[in-house]
C-alpha positions, 0 to 999 in steps of 0.5 A, a space after each residue: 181657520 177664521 181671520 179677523 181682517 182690520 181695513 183703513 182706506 187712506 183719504 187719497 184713495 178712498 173714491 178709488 177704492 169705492 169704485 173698485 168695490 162697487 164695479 169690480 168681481 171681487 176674486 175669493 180664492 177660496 176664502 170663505 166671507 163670513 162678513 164684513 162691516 163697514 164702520 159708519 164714517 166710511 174707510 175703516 172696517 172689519 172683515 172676517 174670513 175662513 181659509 185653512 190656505 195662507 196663500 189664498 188669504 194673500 192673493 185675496 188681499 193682494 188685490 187691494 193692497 194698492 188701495 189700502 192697508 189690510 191687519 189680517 188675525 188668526 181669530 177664535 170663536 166661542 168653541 175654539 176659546 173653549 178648546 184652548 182653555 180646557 187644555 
């Protein structure tokens, strides 16, 4: 199942959080990056992931939680809409 994953770095963690981007293994869990854009004025962006394991998706995400908030959405891509639609 694909997630779409919304970010936003508050101001007074954001150097932290860059420092922790850049130095630090990022743990998957399982979960799959498909990818992740980063918005141009530096502490928003879009992720989207595939995990059919909610768990996985927590533990990937609870090792950020201390440094930001984490909007995490069921999504569809063109083929899912289709499948919903013609129902």
């Amino acid at each position: 199942m694909l997630f779409t994953v919304l970010y936003e770095i508050p101001m007074e963690t954001l150097r932290e959080c860059q420092d922790r981007f850049m130095n630090e293994e990022e743990k998957w869990h399982g979960v799959k990056l498909h990818h992740r854009l980063h918005h141009a004025h530096g502490n928003t962006g879009v992720i989207i992931i595939e995990s059919d394991d909610v768990q996985a998706i927590g533990r990937w995400a609870n090792q950020w939680t201390d440094l930001l908030s984490l909007e995490i959405t069921p999504a569809y891509d063109d083929e899912g809409v289709r499948a919903v639609l013609s129902d």
